[in-house]
C-alpha positions as CSV (number, residue, x, y, z in Angstrom):
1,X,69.1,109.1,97.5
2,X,68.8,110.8,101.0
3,X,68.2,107.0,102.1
4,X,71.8,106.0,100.7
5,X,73.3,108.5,102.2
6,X,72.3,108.2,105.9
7,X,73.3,104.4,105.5
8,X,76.7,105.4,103.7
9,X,77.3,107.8,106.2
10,X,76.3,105.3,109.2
11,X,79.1,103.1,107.4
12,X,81.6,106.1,107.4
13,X,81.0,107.0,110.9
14,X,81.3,103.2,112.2
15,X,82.5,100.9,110.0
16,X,85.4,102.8,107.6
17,X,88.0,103.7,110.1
18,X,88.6,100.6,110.9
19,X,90.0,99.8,107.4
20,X,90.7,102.6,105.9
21,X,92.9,105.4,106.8
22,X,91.4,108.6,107.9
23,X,92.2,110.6,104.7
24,X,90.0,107.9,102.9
25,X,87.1,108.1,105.9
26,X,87.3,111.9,105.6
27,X,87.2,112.1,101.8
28,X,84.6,109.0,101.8
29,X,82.0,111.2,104.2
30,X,82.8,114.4,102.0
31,X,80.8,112.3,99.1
32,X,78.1,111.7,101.6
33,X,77.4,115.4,102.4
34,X,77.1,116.0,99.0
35,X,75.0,112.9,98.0
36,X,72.5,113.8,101.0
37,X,72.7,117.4,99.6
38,X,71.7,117.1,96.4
39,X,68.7,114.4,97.3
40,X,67.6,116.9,99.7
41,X,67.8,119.4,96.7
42,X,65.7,116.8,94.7
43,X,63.2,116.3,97.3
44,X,62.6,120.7,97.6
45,X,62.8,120.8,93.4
46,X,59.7,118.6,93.7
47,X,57.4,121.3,95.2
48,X,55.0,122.9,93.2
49,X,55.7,126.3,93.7
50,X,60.0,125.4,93.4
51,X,59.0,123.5,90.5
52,X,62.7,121.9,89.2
53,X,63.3,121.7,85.4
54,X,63.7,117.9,84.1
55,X,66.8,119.1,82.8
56,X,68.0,120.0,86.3
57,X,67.3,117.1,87.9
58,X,68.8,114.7,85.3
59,X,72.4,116.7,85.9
60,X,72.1,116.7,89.0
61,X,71.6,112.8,89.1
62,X,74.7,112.7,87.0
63,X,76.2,115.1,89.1
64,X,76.2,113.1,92.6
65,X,77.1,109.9,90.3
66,X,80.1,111.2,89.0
67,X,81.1,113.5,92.3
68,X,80.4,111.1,95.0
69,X,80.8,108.1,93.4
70,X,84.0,109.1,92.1
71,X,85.2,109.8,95.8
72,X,83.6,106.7,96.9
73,X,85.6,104.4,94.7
74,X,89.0,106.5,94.9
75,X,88.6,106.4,99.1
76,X,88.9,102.7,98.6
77,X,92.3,102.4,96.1
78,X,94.5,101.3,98.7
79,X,91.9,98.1,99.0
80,X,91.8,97.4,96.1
81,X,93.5,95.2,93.7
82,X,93.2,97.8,90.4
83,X,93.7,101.2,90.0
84,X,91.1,103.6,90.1
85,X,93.0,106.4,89.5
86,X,91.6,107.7,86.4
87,X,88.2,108.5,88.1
88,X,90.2,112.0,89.9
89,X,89.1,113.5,86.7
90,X,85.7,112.6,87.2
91,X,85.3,114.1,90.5
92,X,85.8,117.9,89.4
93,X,83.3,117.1,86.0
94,X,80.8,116.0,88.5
95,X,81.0,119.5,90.7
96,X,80.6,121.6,87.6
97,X,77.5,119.2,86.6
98,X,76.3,120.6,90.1
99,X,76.7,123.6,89.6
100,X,75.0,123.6,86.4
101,X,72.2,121.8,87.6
102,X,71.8,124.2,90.4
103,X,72.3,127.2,88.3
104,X,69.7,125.9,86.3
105,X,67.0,125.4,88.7
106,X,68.0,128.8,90.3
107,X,67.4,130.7,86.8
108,X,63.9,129.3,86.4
109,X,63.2,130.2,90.3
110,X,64.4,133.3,89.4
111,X,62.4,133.8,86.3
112,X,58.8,132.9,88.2
């Protein structure tokens, strides 16, 4: 996941503003920060001692999937030939799975 995102983001930085307009770019490298967030989140909930619940993980999976993807697709409409508009929704779904997932690991953290 932190993989993807360094090479999404190396596309953002160089590639997108040439053919995309620079709300797109900007919207397109927010989904980045949060995909390289949440595998960095990933990576620390594998420690022993930060131990993340199964549950936590598995939203949070869902979580960038739905968030950035979402924001991925929608920073492409005006390239493509269909609408993609019906994935706004998804964008917001996929914060609140991120919290939750994060509220989740951060209650059994708590609890130890």
């Amino acid at each position: 996941m932190v993989l993807l995102s360094v090479i999404l983001g190396a596309i953002a930085a160089h590639s997108l503003p040439k053919i995309l307009p620079e709300p797109s770019v900007i919207s397109f490298r927010t989904g980045v920060d949060y995909l390289q967030l949440i595998g960095l989140v990933l990576m620390l909930g594998s420690l022993e001692k930060l131990a993340m619940p199964v549950v936590s993980s598995r939203i949070l999976v869902a979580s960038v999937i739905c968030f950035s993807g979402s924001i991925f697709a929608l920073g492409f409409k005006s390239k493509l030939s269909f609408s993609v508009s019906f994935l706004g929704p998804i964008t917001p779904i996929g914060g609140l799975l991120m919290m939750m997932g994060l509220g989740i690991w951060a209650w059994k953290v708590w609890k130890v």
